[in-house]
DRENDO-1510 file (C-alpha; in Angstrom, 1 decimal, always signed):
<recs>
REC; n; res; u; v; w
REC; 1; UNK; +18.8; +1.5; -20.7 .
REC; 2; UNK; +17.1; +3.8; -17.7 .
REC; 3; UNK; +19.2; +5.2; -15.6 .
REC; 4; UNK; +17.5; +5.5; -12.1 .
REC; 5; UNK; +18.1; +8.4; -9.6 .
REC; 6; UNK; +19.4; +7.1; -6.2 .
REC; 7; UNK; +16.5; +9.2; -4.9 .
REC; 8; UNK; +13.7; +7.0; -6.4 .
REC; 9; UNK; +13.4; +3.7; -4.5 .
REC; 10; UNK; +11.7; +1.4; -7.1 .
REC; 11; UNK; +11.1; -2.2; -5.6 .
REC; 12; UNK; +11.1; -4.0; -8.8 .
REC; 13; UNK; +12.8; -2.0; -11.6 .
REC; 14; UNK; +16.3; -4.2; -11.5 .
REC; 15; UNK; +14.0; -6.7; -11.7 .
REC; 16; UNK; +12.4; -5.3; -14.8 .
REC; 17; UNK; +16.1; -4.6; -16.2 .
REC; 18; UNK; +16.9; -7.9; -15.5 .
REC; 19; UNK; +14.7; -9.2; -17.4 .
REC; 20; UNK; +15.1; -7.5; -20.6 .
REC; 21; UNK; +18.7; -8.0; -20.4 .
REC; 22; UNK; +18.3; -11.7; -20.5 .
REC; 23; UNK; +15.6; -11.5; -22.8 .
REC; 24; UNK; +16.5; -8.9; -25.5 .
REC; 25; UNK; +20.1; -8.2; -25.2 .
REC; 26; UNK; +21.6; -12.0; -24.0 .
REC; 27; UNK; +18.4; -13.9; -25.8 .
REC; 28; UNK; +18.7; -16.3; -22.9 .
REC; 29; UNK; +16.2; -18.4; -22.6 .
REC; 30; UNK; +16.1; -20.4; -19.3 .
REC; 31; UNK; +17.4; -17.2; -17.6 .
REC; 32; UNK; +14.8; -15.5; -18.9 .
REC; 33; UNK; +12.3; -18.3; -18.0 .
REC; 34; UNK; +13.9; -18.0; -14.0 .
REC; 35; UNK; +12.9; -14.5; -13.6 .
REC; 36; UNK; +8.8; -14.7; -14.5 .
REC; 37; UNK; +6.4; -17.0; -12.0 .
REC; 38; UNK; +5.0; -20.7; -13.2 .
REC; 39; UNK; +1.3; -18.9; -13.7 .
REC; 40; UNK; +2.6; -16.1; -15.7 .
REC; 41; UNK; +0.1; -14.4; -18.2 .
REC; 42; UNK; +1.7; -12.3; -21.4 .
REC; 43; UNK; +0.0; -10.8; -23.7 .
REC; 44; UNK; +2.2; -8.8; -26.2 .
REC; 45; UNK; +1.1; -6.3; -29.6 .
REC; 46; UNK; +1.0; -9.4; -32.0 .
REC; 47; UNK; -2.0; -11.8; -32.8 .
REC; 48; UNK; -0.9; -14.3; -31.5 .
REC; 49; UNK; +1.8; -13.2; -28.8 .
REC; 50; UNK; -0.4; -14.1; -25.7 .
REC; 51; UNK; +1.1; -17.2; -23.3 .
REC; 52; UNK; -1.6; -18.3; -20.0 .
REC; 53; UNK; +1.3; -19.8; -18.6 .
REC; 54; UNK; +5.1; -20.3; -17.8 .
REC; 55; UNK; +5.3; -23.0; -20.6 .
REC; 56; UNK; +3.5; -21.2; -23.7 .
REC; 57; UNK; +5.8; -18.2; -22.7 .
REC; 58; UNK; +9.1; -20.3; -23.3 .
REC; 59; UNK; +7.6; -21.6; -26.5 .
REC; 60; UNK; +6.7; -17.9; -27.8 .
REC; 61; UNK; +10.7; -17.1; -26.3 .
REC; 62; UNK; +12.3; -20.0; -28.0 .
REC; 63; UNK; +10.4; -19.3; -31.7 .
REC; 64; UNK; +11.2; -15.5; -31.2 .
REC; 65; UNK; +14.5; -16.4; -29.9 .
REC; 66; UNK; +15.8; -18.7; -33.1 .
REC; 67; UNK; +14.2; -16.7; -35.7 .
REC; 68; UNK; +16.4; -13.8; -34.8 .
REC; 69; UNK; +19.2; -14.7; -31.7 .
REC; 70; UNK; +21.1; -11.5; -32.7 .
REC; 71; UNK; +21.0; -9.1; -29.2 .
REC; 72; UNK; +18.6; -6.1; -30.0 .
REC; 73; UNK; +19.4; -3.1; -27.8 .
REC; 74; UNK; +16.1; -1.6; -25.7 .
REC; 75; UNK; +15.6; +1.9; -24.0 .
REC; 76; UNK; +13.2; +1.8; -20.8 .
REC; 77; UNK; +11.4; +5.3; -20.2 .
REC; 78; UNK; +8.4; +7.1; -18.1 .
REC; 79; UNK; +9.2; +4.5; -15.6 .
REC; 80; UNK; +6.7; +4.4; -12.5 .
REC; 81; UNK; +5.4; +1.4; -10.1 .
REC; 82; UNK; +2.7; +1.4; -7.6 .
REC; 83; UNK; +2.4; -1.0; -4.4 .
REC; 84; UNK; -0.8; -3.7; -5.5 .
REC; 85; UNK; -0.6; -5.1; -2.0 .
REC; 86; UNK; +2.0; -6.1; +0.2 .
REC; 87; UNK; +4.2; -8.5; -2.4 .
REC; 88; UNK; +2.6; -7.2; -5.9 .
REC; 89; UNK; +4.0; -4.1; -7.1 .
REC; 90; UNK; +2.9; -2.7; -11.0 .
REC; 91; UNK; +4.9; -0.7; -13.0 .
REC; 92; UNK; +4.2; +1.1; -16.2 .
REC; 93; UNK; +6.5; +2.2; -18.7 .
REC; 94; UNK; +7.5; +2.8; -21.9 .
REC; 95; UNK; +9.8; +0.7; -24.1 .
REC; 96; UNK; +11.8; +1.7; -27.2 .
REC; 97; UNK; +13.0; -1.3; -29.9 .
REC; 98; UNK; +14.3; +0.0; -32.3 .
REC; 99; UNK; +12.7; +3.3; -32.9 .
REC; 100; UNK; +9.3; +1.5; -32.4 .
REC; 101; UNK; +7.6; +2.4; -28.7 .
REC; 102; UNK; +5.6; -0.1; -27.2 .
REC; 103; UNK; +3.5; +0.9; -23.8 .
REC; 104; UNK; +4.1; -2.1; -20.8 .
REC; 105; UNK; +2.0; -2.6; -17.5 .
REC; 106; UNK; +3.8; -5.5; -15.6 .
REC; 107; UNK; +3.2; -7.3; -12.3 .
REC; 108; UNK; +5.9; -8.7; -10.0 .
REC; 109; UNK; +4.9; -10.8; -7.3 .
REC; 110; UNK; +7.5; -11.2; -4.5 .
REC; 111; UNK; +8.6; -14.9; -4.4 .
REC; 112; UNK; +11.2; -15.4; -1.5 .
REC; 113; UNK; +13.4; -13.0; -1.7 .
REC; 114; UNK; +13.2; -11.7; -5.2 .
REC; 115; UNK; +10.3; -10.4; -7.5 .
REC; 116; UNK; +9.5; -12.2; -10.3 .
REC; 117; UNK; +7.0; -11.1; -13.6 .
REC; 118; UNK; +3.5; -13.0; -13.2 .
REC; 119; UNK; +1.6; -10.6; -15.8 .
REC; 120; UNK; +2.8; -8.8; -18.9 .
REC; 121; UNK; +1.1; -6.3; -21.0 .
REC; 122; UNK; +2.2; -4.6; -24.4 .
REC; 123; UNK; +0.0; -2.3; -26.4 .
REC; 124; UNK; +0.7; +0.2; -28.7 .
REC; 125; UNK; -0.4; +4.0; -29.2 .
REC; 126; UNK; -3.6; +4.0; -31.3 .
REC; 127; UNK; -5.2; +6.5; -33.4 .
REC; 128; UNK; -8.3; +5.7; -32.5 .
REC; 129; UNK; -7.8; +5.7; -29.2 .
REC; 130; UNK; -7.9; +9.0; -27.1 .
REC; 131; UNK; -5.0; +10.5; -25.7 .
REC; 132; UNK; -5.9; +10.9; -22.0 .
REC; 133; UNK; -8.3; +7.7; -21.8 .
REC; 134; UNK; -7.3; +5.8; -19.0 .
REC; 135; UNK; -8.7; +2.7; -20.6 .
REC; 136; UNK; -9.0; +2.3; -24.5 .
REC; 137; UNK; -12.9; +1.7; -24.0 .
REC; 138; UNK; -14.3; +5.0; -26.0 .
REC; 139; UNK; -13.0; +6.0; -29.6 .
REC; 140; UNK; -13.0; +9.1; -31.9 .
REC; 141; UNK; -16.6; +9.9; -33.4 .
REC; 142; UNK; -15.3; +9.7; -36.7 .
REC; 143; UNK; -13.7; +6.4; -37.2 .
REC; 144; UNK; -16.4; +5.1; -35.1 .
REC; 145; UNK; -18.8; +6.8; -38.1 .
REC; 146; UNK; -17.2; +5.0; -40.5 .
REC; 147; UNK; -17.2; +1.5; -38.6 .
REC; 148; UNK; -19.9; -1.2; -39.5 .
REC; 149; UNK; -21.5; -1.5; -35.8 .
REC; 150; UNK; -20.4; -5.2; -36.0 .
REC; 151; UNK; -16.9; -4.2; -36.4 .
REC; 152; UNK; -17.5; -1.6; -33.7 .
REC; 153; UNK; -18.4; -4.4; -31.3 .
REC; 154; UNK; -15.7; -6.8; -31.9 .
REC; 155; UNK; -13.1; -4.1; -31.4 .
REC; 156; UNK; -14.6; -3.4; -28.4 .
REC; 157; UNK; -14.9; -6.9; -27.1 .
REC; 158; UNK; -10.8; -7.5; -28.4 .
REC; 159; UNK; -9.9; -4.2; -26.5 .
REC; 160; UNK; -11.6; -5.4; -23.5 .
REC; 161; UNK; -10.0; -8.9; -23.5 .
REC; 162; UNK; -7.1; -7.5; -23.7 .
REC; 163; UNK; -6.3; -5.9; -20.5 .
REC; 164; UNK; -5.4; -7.5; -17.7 .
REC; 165; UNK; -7.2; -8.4; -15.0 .
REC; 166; UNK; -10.9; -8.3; -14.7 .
REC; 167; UNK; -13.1; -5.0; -15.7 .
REC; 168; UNK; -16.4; -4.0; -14.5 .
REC; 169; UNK; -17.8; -0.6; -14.8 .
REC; 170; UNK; -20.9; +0.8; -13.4 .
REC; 171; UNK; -23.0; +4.4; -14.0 .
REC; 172; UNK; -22.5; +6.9; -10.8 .
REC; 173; UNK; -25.7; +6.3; -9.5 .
REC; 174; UNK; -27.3; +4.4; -6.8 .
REC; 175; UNK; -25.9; +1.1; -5.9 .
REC; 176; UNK; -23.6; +1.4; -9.4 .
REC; 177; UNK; -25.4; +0.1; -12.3 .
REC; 178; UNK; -23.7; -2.1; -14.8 .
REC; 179; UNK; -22.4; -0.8; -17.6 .
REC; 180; UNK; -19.8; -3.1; -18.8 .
REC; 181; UNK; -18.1; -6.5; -17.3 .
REC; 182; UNK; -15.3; -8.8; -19.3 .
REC; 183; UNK; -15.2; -12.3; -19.0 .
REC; 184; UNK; -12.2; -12.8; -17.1 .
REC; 185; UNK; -14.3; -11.1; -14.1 .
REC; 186; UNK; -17.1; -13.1; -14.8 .
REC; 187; UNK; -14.6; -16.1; -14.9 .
REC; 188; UNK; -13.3; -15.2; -11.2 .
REC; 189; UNK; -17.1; -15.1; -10.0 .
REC; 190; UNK; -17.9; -18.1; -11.2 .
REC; 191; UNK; -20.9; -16.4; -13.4 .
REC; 192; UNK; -22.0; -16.3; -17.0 .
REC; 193; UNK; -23.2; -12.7; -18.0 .
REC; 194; UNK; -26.9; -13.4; -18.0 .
REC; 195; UNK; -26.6; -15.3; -14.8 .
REC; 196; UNK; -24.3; -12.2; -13.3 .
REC; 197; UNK; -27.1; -9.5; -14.2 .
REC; 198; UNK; -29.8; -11.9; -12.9 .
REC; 199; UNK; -28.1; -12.9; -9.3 .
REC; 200; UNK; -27.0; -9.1; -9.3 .
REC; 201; UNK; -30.2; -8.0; -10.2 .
REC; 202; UNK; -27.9; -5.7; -12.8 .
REC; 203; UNK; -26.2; -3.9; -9.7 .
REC; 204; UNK; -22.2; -3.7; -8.8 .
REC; 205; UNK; -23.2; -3.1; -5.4 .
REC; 206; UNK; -24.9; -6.5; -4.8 .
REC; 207; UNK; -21.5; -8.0; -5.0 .
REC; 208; UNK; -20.1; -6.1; -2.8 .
REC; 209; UNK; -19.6; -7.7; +0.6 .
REC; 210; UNK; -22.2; -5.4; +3.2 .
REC; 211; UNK; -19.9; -4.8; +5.7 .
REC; 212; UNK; -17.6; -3.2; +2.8 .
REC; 213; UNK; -20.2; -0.9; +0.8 .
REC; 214; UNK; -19.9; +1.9; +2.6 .
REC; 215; UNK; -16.1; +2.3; +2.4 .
REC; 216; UNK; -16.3; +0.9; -1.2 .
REC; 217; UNK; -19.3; +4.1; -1.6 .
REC; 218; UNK; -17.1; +6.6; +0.5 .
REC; 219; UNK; -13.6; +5.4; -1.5 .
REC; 220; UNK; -15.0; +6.2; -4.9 .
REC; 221; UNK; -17.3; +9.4; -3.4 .
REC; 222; UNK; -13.9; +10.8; -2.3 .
REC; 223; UNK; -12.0; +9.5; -5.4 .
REC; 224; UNK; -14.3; +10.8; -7.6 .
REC; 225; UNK; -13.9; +14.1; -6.3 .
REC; 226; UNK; -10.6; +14.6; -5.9 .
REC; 227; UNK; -9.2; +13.6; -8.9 .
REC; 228; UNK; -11.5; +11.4; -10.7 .
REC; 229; UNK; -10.4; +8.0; -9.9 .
REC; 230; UNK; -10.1; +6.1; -6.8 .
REC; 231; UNK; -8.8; +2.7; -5.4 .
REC; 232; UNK; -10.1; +0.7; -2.9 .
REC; 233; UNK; -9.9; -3.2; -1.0 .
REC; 234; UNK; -13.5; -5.1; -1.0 .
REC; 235; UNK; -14.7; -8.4; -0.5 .
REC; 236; UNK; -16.7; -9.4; -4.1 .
REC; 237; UNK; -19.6; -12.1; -4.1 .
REC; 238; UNK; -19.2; -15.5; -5.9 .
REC; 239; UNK; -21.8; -17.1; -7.8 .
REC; 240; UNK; -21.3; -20.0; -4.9 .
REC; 241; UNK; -21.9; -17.7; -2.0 .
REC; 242; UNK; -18.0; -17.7; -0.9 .
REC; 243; UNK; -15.9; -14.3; -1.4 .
REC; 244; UNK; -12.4; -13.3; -2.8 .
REC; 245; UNK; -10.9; -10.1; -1.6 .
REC; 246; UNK; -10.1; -7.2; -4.8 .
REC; 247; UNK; -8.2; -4.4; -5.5 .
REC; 248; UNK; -10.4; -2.1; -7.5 .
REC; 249; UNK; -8.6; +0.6; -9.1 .
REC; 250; UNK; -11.0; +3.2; -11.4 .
REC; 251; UNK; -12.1; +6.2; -12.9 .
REC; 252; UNK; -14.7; +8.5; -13.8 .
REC; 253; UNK; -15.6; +8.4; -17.6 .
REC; 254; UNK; -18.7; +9.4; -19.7 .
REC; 255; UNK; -20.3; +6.8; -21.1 .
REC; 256; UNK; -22.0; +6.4; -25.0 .
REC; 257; UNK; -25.1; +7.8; -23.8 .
REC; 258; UNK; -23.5; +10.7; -22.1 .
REC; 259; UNK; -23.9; +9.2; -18.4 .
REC; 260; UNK; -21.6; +9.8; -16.2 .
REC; 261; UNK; -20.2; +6.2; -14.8 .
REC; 262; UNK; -16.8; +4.2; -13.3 .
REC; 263; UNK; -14.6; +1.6; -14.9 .
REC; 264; UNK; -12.1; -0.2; -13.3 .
REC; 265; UNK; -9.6; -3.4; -13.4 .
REC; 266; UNK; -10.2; -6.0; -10.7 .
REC; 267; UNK; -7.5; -8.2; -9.4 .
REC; 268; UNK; -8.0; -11.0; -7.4 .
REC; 269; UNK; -5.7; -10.2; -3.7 .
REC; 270; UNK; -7.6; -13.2; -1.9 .
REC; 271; UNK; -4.1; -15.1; -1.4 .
REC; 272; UNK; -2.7; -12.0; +0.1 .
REC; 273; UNK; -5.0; -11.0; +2.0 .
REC; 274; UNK; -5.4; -14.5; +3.8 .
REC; 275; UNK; -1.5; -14.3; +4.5 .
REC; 276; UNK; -1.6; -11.2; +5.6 .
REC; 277; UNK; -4.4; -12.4; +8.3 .
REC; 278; UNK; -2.6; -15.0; +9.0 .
REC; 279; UNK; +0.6; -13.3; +10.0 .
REC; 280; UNK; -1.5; -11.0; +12.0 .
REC; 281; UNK; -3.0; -14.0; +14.2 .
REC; 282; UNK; +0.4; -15.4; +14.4 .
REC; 283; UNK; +1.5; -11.9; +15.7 .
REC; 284; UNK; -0.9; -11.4; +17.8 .
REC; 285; UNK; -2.9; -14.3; +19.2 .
REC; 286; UNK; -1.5; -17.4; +21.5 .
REC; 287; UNK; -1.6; -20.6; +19.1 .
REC; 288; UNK; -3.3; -22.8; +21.7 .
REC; 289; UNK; -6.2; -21.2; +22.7 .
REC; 290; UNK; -6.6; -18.4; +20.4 .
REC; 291; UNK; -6.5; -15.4; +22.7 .
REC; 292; UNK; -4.5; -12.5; +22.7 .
REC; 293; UNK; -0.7; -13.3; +23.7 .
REC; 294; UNK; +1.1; -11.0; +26.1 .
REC; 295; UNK; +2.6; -8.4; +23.9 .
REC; 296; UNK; -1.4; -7.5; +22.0 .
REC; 297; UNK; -2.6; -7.9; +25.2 .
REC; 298; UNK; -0.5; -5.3; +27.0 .
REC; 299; UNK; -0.5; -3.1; +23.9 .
REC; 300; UNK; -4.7; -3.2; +23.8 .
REC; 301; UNK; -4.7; -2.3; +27.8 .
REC; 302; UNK; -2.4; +0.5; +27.2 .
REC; 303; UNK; -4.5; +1.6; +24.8 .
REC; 304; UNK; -7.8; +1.6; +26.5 .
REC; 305; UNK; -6.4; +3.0; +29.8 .
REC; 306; UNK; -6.0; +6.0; +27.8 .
REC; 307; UNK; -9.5; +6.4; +27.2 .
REC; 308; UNK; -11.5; +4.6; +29.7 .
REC; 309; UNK; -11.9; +6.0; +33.4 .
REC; 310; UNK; -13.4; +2.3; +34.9 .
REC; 311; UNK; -12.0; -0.8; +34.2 .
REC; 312; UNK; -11.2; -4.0; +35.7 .
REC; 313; UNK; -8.5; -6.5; +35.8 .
REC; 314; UNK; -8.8; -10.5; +36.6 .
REC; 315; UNK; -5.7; -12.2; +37.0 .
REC; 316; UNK; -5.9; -16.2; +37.2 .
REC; 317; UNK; -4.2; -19.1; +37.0 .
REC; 318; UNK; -5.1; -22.6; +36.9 .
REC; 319; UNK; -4.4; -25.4; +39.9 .
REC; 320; UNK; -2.6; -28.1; +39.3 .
REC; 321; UNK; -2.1; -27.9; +35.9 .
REC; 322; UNK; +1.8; -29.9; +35.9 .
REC; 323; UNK; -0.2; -32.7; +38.1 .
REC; 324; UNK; -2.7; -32.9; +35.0 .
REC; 325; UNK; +0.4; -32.7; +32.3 .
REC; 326; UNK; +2.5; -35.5; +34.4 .
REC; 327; UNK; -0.4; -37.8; +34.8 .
REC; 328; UNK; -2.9; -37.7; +31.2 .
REC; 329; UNK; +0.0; -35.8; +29.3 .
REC; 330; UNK; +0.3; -32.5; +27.6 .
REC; 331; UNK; -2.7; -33.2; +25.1 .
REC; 332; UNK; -5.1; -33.4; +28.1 .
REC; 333; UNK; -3.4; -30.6; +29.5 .
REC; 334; UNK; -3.8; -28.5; +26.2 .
REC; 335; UNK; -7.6; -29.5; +26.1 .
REC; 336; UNK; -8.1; -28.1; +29.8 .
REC; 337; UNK; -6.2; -24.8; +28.9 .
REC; 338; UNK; -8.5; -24.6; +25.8 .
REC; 339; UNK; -11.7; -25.4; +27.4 .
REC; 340; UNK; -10.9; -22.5; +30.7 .
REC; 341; UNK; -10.5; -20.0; +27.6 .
REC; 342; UNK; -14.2; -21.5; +26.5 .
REC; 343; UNK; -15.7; -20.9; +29.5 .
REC; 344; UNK; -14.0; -17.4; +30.3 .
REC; 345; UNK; -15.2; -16.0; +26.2 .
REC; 346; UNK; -18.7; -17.5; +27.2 .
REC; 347; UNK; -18.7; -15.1; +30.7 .
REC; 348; UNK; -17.3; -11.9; +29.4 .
REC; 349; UNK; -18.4; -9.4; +26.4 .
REC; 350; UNK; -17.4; -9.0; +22.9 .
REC; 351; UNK; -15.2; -6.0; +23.4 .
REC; 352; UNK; -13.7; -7.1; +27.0 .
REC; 353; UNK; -9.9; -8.2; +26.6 .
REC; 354; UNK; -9.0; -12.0; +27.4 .
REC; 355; UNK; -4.9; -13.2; +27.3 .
REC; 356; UNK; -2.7; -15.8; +27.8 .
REC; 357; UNK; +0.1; -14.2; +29.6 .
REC; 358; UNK; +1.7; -17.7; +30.8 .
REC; 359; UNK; +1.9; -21.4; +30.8 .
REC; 360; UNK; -1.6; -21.4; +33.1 .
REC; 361; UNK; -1.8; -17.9; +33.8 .
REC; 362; UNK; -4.6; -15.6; +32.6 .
REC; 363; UNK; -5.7; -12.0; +32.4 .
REC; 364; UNK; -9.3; -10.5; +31.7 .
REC; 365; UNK; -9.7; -6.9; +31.3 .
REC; 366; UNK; -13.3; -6.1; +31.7 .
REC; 367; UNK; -14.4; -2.5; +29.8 .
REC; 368; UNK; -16.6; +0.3; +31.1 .
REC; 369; UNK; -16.9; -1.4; +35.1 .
REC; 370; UNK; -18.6; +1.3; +37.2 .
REC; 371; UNK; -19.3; -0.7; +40.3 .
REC; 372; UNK; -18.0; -4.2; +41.6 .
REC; 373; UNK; -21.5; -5.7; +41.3 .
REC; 374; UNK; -20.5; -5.3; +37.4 .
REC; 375; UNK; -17.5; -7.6; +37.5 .
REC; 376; UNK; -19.5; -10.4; +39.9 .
</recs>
């Protein structure tokens, strides 16, 4: 077992514990089975230990489980975890079985009020392999010397398909030219490779959304420096057009022909992302007519009054609106409240501050006024 200082506040480790309790020590299936996600991926050290789903996983537990049902004591060690996104936490680690360490990268997604597993990955420590290779993409001269080139390129292509999440990697020049891409990544853009280099014209950077390039370029510039790897939120192009939002986490490696270039594991955050949008509009916009509530509103003033020296404020409310409710109803009423916000967006500029503060009652806060001839 691990024993965890008080002063490390790991979100998901119980729920790692948990997990192996049931599974190694109590060999309980449907307990086990309650603690991972319904879209779970596992991919463990064996041939054939890999489960795409909840389902294949219990069948993998239940053979495992009936071939040997005695408990089998575990050791957790090296234990770290690192915030995805908001909900998605990864944690590394090492795990001992009986004598025999096995490396694990898991992903817990929160469901509710508890973290479950929706990825597993076990490798083990290979010679060929080096030691500080943050992923297993490059091996020692020597084996590679004595490797037929086709066995060279299926290891590679195994290695790759192996790790979770998708993988691009791109030399550290000019808009990032490819230099390696799995299918799983090509699977989440919708692409075949040949299609990928065409529509790409063989650069990462033309799937890279334009308003995010140059924080994706400044991200890995300062990464880079630093310490060699970086991590950074983008929007990625589909072959379709449409977008999903990434986390791209990489680092700086030299490639076969001595260039240097990135490599890094994509995951997919488009869900997350949208909820976490969607809980800022709730937080911050009024649900009828889709301008700021009272509380942005006054925060967004506060803030400009700071920094501007001429403003203006427009206070209104609109006549007779409980004579309009009581006679056509609150749906007509609605429409009239969303059509006054219409007209005031189509009179005022981008950056200029519209709210509903009330039932009828409006405020527009007009930027940069220097005369009254400006607010007219």
């Amino acid at each position: 077992m691990i024993y965890k200082s008080k002063e490390n506040n790991y979100k998901v480790l119980n729920s790692l514990e948990t997990f192996f309790q049931s599974y190694l020590v109590e060999r309980d299936v449907a307990k086990t089975l309650s603690l991972v996600t319904d879209d779970l991926y596992s991919l463990g050290t064996g041939a054939h230990e890999v489960a795409s789903n909840k389902k294949e996983f219990e069948n993998l537990l239940i053979e495992e489980i009936e071939a040997e049902p005695s408990p089998i004591e575990y050791k957790i060690s090296n234990y770290t975890e690192k915030d995805i996104v908001d909900g998605v936490t990864i944690c590394m680690c090492n795990v001992i079985v009986r004598d025999f360490l096995t490396r694990l990268t898991a992903t817990f997604r929160l469901c509710g009020n508890e973290y479950k597993a929706c990825n597993f990955h076990l490798s083990s420590a290979t010679a060929i392999q080096e030691d500080r290779e943050f992923f297993p993409l490059r091996f020692s001269n020597n084996i590679l010397n004595k490797m037929k080139v086709e066995s060279q390129k299926k290891l590679s292509e195994l290695i790759m398909e192996s790790i979770p999440g998708g993988v691009v990697g791109g030399y550290l020049e000019p808009n990032f030219p490819l230099y390696v891409i799995n299918d799983e990544l090509l699977g989440y853009l919708g692409y075949t490779y040949d299609e990928y280099v065409h529509d790409t014209k063989g650069l990462i950077s033309n799937t890279i959304h334009h308003d995010d390039l140059d924080s994706v370029n400044q991200a890995v510039e300062d990464g880079i420096k630093n310490c060699e790897e970086y991590e950074v939120r983008y929007r990625m192009k589909k072959k379709d057009g449409s977008y999903i939002w990434v986390y791209d986490r990489g680092k700086k490696i030299i490639s076969e022909d001595g260039r240097p270039a990135i490599i890094s594991i994509i995951i997919d955050i488009s869900e997350t992302v949208e909820l976490q949008n969607k809980l800022i509009r709730e937080a911050t916009l009024d649900s009828l007519t889709q301008v700021y509530n009272r509380k942005e509103e006054t925060k967004l003033i506060e803030l400009d009054l700071k920094k501007s020296k001429s403003r203006a404020i427009l206070l209104m409310d609109l006549d007779n609106l409980k004579t309009i409710n009581d006679a056509c109803g609150h749906l007509i009423g609605d429409e009239v409240l969303v059509a006054l916000t219409s007209i005031l967006k189509a009179n005022t500029r981008e950056n200029d501050i519209i709210a509903r503060v009330g039932g009828d009652e409006f405020i527009v806060y007009l930027k940069n006024i220097n005369k009254e001839e400006d607010v007219l």
